[in-house]
C-alpha positions as CSV (number, residue, x, y, z in Angstrom):
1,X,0.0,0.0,0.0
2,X,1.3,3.3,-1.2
3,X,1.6,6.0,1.3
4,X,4.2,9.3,1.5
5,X,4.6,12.2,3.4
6,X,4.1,15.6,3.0
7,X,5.3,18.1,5.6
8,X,3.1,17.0,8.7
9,X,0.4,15.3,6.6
10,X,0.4,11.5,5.4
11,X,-1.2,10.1,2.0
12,X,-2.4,7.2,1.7
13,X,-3.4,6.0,-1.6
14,X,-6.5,3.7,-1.6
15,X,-7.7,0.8,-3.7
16,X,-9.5,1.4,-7.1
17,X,-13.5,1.7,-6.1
18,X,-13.2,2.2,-2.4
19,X,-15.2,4.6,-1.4
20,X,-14.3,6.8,2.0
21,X,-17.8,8.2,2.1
22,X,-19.7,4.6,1.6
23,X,-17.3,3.4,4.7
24,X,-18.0,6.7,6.6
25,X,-21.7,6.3,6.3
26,X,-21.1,2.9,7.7
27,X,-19.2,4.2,11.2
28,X,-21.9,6.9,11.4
29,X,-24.5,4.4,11.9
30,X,-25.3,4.8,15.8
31,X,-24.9,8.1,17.5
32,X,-23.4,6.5,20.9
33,X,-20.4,5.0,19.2
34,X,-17.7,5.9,22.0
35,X,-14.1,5.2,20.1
36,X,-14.1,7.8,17.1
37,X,-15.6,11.2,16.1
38,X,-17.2,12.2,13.1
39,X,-17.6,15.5,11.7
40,X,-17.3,17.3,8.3
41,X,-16.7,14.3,6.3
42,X,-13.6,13.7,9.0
43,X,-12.7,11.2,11.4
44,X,-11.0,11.2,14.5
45,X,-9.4,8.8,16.3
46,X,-6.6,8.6,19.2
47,X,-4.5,5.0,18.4
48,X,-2.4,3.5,21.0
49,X,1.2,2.7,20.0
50,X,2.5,1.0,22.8
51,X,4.6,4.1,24.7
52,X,2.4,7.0,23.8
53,X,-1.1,7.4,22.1
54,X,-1.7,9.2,18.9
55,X,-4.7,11.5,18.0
56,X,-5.2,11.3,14.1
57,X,-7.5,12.8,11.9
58,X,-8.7,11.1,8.6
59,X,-10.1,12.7,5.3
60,X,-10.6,12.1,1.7
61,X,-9.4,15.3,0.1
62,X,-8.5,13.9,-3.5
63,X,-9.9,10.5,-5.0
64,X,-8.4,7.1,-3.5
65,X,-6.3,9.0,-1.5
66,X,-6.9,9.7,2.3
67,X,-4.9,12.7,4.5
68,X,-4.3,11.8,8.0
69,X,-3.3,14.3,10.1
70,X,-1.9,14.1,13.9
71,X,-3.8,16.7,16.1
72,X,-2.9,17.6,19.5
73,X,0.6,17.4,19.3
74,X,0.7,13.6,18.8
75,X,2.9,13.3,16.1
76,X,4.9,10.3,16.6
77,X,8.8,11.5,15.9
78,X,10.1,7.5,14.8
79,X,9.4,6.8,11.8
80,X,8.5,3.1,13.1
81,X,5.6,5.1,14.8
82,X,4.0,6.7,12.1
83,X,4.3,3.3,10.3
84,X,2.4,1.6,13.2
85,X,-0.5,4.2,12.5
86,X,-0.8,3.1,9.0
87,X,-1.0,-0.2,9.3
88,X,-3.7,0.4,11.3
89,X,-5.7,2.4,8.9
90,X,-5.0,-0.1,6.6
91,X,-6.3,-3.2,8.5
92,X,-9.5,-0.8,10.0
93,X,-10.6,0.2,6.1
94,X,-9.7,-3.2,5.1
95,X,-7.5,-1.7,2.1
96,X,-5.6,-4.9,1.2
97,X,-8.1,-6.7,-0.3
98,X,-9.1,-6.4,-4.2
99,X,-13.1,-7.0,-3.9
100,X,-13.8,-7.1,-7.9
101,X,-13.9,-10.5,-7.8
102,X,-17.2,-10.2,-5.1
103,X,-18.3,-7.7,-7.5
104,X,-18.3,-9.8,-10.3
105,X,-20.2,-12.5,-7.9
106,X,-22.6,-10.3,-6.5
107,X,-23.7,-8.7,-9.7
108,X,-25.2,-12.3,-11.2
109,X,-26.4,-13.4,-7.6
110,X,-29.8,-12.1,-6.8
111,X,-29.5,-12.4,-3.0
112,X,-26.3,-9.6,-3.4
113,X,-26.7,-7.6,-6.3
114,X,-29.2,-5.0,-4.7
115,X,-26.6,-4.3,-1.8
116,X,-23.7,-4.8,-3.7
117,X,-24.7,-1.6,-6.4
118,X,-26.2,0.2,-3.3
119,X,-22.9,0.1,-1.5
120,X,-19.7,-0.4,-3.8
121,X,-17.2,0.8,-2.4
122,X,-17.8,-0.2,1.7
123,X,-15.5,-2.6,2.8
124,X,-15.6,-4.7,6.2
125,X,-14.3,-1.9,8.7
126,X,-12.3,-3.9,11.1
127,X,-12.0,-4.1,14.4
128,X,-8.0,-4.6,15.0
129,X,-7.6,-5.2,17.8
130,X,-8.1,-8.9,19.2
131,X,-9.5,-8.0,22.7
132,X,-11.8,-5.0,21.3
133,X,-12.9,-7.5,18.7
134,X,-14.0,-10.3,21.1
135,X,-15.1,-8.0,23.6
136,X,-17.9,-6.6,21.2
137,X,-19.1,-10.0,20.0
138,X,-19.5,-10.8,23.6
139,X,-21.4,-7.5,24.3
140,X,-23.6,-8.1,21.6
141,X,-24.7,-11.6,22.0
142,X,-28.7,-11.6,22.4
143,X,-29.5,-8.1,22.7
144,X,-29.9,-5.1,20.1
145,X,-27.5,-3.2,18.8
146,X,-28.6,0.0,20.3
147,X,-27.9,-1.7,23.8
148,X,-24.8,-3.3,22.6
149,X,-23.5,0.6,21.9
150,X,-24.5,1.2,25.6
151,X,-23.2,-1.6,27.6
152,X,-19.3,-0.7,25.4
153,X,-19.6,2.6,26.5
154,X,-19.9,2.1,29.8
155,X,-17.1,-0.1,29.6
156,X,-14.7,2.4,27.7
157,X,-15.6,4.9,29.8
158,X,-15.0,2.9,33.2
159,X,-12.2,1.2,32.3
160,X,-10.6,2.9,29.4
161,X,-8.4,6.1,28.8
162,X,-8.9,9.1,27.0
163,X,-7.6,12.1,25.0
164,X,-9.5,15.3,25.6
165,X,-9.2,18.0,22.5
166,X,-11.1,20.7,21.9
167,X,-14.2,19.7,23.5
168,X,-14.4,16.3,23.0
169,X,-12.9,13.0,24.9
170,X,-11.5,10.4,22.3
171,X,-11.2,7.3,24.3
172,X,-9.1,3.9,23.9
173,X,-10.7,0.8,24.5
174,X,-9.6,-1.0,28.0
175,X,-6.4,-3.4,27.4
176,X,-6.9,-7.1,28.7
177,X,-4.6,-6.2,31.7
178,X,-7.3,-3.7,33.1
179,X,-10.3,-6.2,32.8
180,X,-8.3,-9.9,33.4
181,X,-8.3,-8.9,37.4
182,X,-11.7,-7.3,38.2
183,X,-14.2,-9.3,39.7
184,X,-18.1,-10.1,38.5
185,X,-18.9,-7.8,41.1
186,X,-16.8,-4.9,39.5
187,X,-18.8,-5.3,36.5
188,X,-21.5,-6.1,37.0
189,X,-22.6,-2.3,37.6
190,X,-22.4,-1.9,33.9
191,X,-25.9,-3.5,33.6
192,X,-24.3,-6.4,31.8
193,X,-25.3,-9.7,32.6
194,X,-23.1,-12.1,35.1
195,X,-22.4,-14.6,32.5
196,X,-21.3,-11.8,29.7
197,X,-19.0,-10.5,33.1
198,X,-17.9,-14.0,33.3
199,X,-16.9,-14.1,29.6
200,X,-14.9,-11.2,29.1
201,X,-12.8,-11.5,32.6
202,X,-11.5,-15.1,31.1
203,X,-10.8,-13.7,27.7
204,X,-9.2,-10.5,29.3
205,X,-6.8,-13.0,31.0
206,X,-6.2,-15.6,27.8
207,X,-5.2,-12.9,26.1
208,X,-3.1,-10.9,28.7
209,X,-1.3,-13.9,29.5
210,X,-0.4,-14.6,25.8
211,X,-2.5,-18.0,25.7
212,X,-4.4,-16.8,22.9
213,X,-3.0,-14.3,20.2
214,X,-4.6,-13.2,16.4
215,X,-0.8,-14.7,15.6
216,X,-1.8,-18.1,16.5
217,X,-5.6,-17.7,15.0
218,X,-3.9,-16.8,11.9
219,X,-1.1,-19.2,11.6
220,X,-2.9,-21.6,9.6
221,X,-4.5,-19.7,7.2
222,X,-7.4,-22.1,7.7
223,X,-11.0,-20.3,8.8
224,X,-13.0,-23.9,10.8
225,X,-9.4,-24.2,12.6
226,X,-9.1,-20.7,13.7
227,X,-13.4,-20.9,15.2
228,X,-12.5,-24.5,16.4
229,X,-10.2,-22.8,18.9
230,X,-12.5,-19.8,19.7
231,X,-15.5,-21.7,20.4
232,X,-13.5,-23.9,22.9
233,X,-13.4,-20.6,25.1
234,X,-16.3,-20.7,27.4
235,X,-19.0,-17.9,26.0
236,X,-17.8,-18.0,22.7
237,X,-20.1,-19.7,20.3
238,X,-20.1,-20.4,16.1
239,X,-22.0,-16.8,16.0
240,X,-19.3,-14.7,18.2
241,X,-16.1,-16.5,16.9
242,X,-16.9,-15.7,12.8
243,X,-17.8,-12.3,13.8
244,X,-14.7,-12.3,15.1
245,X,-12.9,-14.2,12.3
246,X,-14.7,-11.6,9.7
247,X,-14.0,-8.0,11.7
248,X,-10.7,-9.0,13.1
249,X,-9.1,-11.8,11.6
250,X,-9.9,-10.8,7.9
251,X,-11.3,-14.6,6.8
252,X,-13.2,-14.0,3.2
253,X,-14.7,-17.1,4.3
254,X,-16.0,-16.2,8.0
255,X,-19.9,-16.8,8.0
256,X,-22.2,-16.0,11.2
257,X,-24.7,-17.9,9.3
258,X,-27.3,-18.0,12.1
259,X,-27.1,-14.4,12.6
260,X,-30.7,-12.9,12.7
261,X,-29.6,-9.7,11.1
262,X,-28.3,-12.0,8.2
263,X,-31.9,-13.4,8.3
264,X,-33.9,-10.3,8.5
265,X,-31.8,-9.1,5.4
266,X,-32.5,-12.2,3.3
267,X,-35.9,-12.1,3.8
268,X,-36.0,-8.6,3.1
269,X,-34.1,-9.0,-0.4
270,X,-36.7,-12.0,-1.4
271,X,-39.8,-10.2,-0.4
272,X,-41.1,-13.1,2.0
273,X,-43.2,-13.4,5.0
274,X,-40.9,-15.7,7.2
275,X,-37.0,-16.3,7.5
276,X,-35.1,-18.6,6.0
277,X,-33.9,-21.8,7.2
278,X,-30.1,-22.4,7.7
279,X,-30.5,-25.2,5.4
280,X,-32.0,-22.6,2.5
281,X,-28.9,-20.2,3.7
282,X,-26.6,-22.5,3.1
283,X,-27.9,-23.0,0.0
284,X,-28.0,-19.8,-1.0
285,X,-24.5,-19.3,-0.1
286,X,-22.9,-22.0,-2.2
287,X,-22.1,-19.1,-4.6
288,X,-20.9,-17.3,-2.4
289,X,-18.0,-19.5,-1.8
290,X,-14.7,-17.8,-0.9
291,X,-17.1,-14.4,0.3
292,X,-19.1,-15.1,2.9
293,X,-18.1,-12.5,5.0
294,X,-18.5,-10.2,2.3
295,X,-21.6,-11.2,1.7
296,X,-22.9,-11.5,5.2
297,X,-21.4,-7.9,5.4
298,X,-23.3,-5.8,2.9
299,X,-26.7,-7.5,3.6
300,X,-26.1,-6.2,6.8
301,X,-26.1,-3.0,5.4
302,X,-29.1,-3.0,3.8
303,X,-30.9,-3.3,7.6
304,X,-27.9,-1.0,9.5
């Protein structure tokens, strides 16, 4: 990925057909998201690096090109830094991967094609970070997405940190080290419930004591081995370790295929009364072999 810089400023030159305001549309779908700010076609965001924390700035200024910016003072001085940074951007706006081929798919598949025209150019917005990405999945297991936004908040805001500039507080999600020692009872004032409590306190500590790492999830390449070892974590079922293996992990082949929001969509897109079975999705996605996650992805969009 091509990226230079110019005086304080960074480029970074984006895939043909990805579309900055499409993915921006996308982060701006609930007003109580806690870990970036939008305004004027910009986003913020403060990135930890490890020794110091970064406040960047992100806009599309010319076509497939987006200007990030360090506010605040937060410029990193190594260029190691400022590399870090990028590859973040990178995996967040998912900009390594070439999606004509799901194009090309989509167009001829009548499940896709509405979403696929209504929003070329959206890629699967990660979620980087391992912890963050589990975390969420947890969050939102069994409840809407309105109170899934709630219950992170309170958790960012209790046990995260923040940058305050002009005005606003740009927080960082809570490292495994400052959840792997609370108790239930420490949590349990979030409103969450005491299993959910239960589930993030052991992933908190698998993954601050190194047991389990996106390095060993990603070893083999190989998408059932990678959810064979998340769904041998107590709390973490088929649904919670693809969404993982999608936002995180970056398997093409990652399908929550008994997601109700998957559901909802289908049956939206064909017009009928009831759901459809998961042996009718699975049929359905036999041509979508190799893009599940994609796929799964924009018919979410159709519904949020």
């Amino acid at each position: 990925m091509f990226w230079e810089e110019i005086d304080d400023k960074i480029l970074l030159h984006t895939p043909n057909g990805f579309s900055f305001s499409k993915n921006l549309q996308y982060l701006a779908r609930s007003t109580n998201e806690c870990l970036f700010h939008i305004r004027d076609n910009k986003i913020r965001k403060a990135i930890s690096l490890g020794s110091c924390t970064t406040l960047i700035e992100i806009s599309n200024s010319e076509d497939q090109i987006l200007t990030i910016e360090f506010l605040n003072l937060t410029r990193p001085e190594s260029k190691s830094s400022r590399e870090e940074v990028i590859a973040y951007i990178i995996e967040w706006f998912d900009l390594k991967v070439d999606l004509q081929p799901f194009y090309i798919l989509a167009s001829a598949d009548p499940i896709l094609s509405q979403a696929s025209k209504q929003f070329n150019g959206l890629r699967i917005m990660g979620i980087p970070d391992l912890f963050e990405a589990m975390t969420w999945g947890i969050l939102g297991q069994q409840i809407n997405l309105t109170y899934a936004y709630t219950l992170k908040r309170r958790l960012v805001e209790t046990y995260g940190h923040s940058i305050h500039f002009e005005g606003h507080d740009y927080w960082l999600f809570p490292t495994p080290d400052a959840i792997a020692n609370l108790t239930v009872q420490d949590l349990i004032g979030l409103k969450m419930t005491v299993k959910k409590c239960e589930y993030l306190i052991e992933v908190a500590n698998l993954i601050y004591k190194g047991v389990l790492t996106k390095e060993m999830l990603l070893v083999e390449n190989d998408v059932k081995k990678a959810e064979k070892v998340l769904t041998q974590i107590r709390g973490i079922g088929p649904w919670t370790a693809n969404y993982v293996l999608m936002r995180c992990l970056r398997f093409p082949s990652a399908f929550p295929i008994d997601d109700v929001g998957l559901h909802n969509a289908i049956k939206q897109v064909n017009g009928s009364q009831t759901k459809p079975s998961k042996s009718e999705i699975m049929q359905l996605a036999q041509h979508w072999s190799g893009w599940e996650a994609y796929a799964t992805f924009y018919l979410w969009r159709l519904l949020y």
